[in-house]
N, C-alpha and C positions, 0 to 999 in steps of 0.2 A: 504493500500500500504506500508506505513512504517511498518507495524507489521511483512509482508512478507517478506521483506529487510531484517530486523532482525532476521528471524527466517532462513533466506537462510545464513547469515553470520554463526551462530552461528554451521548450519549443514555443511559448508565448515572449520568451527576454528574442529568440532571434527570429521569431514571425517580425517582432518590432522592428527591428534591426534591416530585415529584408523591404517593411516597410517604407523605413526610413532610406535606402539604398534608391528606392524606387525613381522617387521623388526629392531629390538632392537639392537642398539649398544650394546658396551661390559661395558660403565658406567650405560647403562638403565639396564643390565643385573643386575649388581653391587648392583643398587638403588634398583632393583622388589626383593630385598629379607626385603625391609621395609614391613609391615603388613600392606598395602595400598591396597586399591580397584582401579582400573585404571577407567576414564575418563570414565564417565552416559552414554556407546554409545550403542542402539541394534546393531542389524545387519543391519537393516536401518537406514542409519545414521537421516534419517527425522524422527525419532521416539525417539529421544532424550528424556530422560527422570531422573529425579533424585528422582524419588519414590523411592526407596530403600536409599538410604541419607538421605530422612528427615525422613522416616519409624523409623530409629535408632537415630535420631538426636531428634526430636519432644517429643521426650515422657522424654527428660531431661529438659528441657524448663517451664519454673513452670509460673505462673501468681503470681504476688503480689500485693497484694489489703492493703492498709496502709489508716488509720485514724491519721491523724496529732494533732499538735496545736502550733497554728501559733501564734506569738508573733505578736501584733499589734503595731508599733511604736509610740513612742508618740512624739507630735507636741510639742517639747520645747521652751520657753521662754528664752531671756535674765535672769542670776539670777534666772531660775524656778529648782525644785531640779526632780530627776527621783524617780518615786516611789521605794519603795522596790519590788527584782524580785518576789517574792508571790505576790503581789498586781498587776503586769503589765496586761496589758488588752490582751487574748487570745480569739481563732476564730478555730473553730472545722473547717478541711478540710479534703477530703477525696481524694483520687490518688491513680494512680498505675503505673507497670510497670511489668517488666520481671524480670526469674533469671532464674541461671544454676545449676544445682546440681553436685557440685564438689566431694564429700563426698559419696554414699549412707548410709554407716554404719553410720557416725555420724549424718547424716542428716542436711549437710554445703550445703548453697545455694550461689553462689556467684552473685551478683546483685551493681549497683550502688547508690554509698550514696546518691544521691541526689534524690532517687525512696522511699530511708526509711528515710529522714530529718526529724527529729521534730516527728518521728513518734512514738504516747502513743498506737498501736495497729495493729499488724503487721498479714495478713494471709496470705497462699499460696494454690491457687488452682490447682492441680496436673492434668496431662493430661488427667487423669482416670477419673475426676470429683471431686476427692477427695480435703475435704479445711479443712484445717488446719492453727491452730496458732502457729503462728513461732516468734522468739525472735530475739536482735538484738547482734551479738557475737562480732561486731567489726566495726569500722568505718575509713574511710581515707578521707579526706577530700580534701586533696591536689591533690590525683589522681582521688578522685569522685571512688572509690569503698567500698563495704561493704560487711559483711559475715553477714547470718542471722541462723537462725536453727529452724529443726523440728521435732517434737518426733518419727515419723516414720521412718523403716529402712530399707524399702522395695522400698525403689528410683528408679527410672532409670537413669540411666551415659550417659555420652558418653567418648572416647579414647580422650584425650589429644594432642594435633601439638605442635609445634615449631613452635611459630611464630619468628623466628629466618630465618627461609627459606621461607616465604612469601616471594612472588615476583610480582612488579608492575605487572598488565597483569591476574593474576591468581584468575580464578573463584571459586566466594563465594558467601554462600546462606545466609541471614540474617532470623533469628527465633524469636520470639518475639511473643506479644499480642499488636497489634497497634489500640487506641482505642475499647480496650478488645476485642478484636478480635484473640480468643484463638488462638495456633498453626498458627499462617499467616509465609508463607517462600515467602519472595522474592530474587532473582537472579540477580547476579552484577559480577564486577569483582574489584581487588583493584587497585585503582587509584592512589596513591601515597602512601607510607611507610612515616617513621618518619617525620612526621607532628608535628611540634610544632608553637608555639604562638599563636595558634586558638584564644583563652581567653576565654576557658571555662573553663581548670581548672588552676591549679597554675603550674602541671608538665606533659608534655604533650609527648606524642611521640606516637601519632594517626596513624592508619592505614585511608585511606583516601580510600570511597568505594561509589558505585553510586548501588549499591542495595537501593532501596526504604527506610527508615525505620523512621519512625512517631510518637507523642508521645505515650507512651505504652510498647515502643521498646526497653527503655533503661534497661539495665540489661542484655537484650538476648544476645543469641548465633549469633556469626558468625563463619560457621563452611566451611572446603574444601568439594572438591567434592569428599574426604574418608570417609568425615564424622568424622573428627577430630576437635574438638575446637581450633582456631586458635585466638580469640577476643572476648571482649567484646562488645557492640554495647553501643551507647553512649550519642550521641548528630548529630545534624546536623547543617547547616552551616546558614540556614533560619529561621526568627523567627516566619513567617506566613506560614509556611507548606513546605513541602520537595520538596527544589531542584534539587535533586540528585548529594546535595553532603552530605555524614555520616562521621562522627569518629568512632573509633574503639579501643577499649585499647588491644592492643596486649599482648595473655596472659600469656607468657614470665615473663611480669612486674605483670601482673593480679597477677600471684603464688606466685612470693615473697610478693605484699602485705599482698597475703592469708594467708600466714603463721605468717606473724607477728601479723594479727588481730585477728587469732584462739589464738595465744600463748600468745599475749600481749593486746588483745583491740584496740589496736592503730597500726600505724607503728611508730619505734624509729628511728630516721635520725639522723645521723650524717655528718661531713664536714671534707675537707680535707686542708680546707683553704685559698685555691686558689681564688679571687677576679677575676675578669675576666672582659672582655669586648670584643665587637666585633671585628674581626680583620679585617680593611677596607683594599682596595687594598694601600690605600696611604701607609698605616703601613706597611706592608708588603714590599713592595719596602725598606720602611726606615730602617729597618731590616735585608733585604736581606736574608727572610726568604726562598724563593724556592717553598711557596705557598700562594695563597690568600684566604685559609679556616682553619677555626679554633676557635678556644676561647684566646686571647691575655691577659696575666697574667699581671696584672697592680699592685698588691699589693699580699702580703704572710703574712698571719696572723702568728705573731709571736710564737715560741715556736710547730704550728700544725705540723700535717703529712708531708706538701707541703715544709714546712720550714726546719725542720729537712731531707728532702731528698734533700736538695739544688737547690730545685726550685726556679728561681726567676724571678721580674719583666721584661718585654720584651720578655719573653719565649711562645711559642706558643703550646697549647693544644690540639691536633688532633686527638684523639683517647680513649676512655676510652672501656675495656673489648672489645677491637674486633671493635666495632661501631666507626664510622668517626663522630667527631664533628664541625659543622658547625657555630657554633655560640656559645657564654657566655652560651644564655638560654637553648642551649644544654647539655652542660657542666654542668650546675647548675642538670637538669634532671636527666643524668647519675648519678650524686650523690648522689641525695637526693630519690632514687627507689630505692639503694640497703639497708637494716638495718643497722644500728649501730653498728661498728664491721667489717663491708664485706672491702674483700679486693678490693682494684681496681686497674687494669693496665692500667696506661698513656704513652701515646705516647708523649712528649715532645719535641718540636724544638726550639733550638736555635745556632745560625747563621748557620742554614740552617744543622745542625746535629742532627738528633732522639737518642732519650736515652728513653725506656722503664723503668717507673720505678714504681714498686708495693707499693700501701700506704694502708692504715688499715684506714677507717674513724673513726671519734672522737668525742666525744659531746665539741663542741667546739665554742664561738660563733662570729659569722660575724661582723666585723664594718660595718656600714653602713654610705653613704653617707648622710651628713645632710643636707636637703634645707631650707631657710628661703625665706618667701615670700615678697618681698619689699611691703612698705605703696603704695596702691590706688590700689593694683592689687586685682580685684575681690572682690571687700571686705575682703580681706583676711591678710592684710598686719599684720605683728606681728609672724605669725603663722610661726613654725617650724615642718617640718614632714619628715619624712624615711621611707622609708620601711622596711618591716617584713624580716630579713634576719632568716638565720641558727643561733641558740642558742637562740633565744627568742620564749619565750612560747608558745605564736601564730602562730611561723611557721608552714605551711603547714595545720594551722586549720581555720584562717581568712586569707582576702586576703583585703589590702587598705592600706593607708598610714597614720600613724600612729603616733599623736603628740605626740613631746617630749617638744616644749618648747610654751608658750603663753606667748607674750611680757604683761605687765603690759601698761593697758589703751588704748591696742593696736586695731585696727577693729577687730582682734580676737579675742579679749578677749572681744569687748562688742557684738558678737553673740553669745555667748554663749560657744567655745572651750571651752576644757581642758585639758592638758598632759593625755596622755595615751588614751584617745581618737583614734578610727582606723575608719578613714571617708571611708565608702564603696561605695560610690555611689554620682555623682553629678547629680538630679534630676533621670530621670529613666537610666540615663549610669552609669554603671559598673566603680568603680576607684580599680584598684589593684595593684596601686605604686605612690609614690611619681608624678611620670611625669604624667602621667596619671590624678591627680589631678588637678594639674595647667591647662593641655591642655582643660581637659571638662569646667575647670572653667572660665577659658579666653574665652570663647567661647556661654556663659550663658547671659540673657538676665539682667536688670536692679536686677529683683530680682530670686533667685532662690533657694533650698533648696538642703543639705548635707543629706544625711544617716549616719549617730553616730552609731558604737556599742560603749558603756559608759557600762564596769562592768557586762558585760553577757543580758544588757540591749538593746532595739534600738530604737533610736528616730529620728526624723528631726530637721535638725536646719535651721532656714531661714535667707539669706543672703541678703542686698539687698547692691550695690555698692555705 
């Protein structure tokens, strides 16, 4: 009964559609000169079909099959020392996932970092059957994508979208291999655009999509019903199997990482200075800014872009390149997906007056807020930690919060802290700042254990209150 429901909506959304085809305005007229194929309709509209979409779409879509080697952490002591990293204790694993072929001539796959993590052994099995060893040309960490490569040059593609012009409502097919389950396309539509603070990765602005898509899936295509690449596919919202709800990296953002990971390895981030913080309704009133969204500039890193263009605190940030920003963690986004170098245009308000004004990012680095944890909290008292802003080394490649100071004889210092220290993790929850630290640990039982990266090394450290 629901499956019919659904399949009568979907032959009333493209009876519409065919309606609308029929009888073209004079923008639709404008638009049909884009090299676009119009909406999967036969002539019966109950005959709906997007065979010919995944026919061209499918055979771009690669399977990645990766053999890892996974660092085992070790259970550290008070005063115990960490081996040398040749000596740390390693666990052969094996995983997969999806990717896209961006390139055919060079033979560029674009897939997600966390499909090739740790990976000593990378292949791709191509629609045709064909499997090949492929290399790893680039990583990002911060956005969870990677560029891989392979000696072949006889690819299949697909046309390229803007996801610039995705719109909530608009149907999209997810391509992947979910649970190796070659070529699987499932049918959705997007559910929400610039989605951020999921906490999956450190910089986010997710397409939000109810197409099915399961582990396997990460790396795949999410393509229109032209058959253009529009996203990435990514992650989902459940940790026990799919709810229907996915992310999506919009591939927009996808290309420029691309290009900095074919050219550079990495992506190089740069800042424009600006400090930020969310801009509440109360602030706003106190301001008399005219809106209650944005990113509220609280500090200007001396001497930066932000500073020299006489940006200052109280100033409200509403717009970078086009894109409305909604919040700091917005804002922090928009800047840290363009390279080192790119220009950016902000929209700035203040008392309730916009000034557009173009800055050049910088390699320039962020102060960060420092917190000290008072004696008796969590076991943790002594301990000083920050988060990973712009200019330090880790940005965008670790994510936690990250000691800078150990009081002397302090509870932190006899579990075993140490400056420079970046605690990722309190038991099996995710810590990727400062607050987030305190929250999970306030919240832990008599005793409980940290996550340490220490030196490119990982261990646990056990806390007890």
């Amino acid at each position: 009964m629901r499956s019919h429901s659904i399949e009568s909506a979907l032959v009333a959304v493209f009876a519409g559609a065919v309606a609308c085809v029929q009888v073209p305005s004079a923008a639709a007229q404008t638009a049909s000169a884009r090299p676009e194929m119009a909406a999967p309709v036969a002539s019966d509209p109950a005959k709906i079909t997007f065979a010919d979409v995944l026919a061209r779409t499918i055979p771009a879509v690669v399977t990645v099959r990766v053999t890892s080697e996974v660092q085992v952490p070790v259970e550290l002591k008070p005063g115990q020392s960490l081996p040398a990293a040749s000596h740390a204790q390693r666990r052969l694993a094996r995983s997969g996932g999806s990717g896209v072929v961006v390139d055919p001539e060079k033979g560029h796959i674009l897939t997600n970092h966390h499909v090739t993590e740790d990976a000593v052994r990378i292949e791709v099995v191509l629609s045709d059957g064909r499997l090949l060893s492929a290399k790893l040309v680039g990583r990002d960490v911060g956005t969870d994508l990677a560029v891989i490569e392979v000696a072949a040059r006889d690819l299949k593609t697909m046309p390229v979208g803007d996801s610039d012009e995705v719109r909530v409502g608009d149907v999209v097919l997810a391509i992947g291999n979910p649970f190796g389950l070659e070529g699987t396309a499932t049918l959705g539509i997007v559910s929400a655009t610039r989605r951020s603070e999921i906490g999956h990765e450190a910089f986010e602005d997710f397409f939000q999509i109810d197409a099915v898509i399961n582990p396997g899936n990460s790396g795949g295509a999410l393509v229109n019903t032209s058959g253009e690449l529009i996203a990435i596919n990514t992650a989902t919202a459940g940790r026990s199997g799919n709810v229907g709800i996915g992310f999506a990296i919009p591939i927009n953002m996808a290309k420029t990482i691309k290009f900095q990971l074919i050219e550079h390895g990495l992506m190089r981030r740069g800042s424009v200075g600006i400090i930020a913080e969310d801009l509440t309704v109360e602030k706003a009133a106190e301001l008399m800014s005219g809106t209650n969204r944005g990113a509220m500039v609280t500090s200007v890193v001396s001497g930066s872009p932000a500073a020299l263009a006489g940006i200052e605190p109280g100033s409200i940030v509403t717009e970078v390149n086009g894109k409305p920003v909604r919040s700091s963690t917005e804002l922090k986004t928009r800047t840290v997906t363009v390279p080192l170098g790119a220009v950016l245009t902000l929209v700035v308000r203040k008392a309730g007056v916009d000034r557009k004004i173009s800055l050049v990012t910088a390699d320039i680095r962020e102060p960060t807020e420092r917190v000290f944890v008072p004696a008796g909290f969590a076991g943790l008292g002594g301990l000083g930690v920050s988060d990973i802003a712009p200019g330090n080394a880790l940005f965008g490649i670790v994510r936690g919060a990250q000691v800078f100071e150990v009081a002397r004889e302090s509870e932190a210092a006899r579990v075993g802290l140490l400056p420079g220290d970046v605690i990722t993790a309190v038991d099996d929850r995710r810590v990727t700042n400062s607050e987030q630290l305190l929250s999970h640990a306030d919240r832990t039982g008599m005793t409980y254990r940290l996550k340490v990266r220490r030196n490119e090394l990982l261990c646990w450290i056990r806390v007890t209150r």
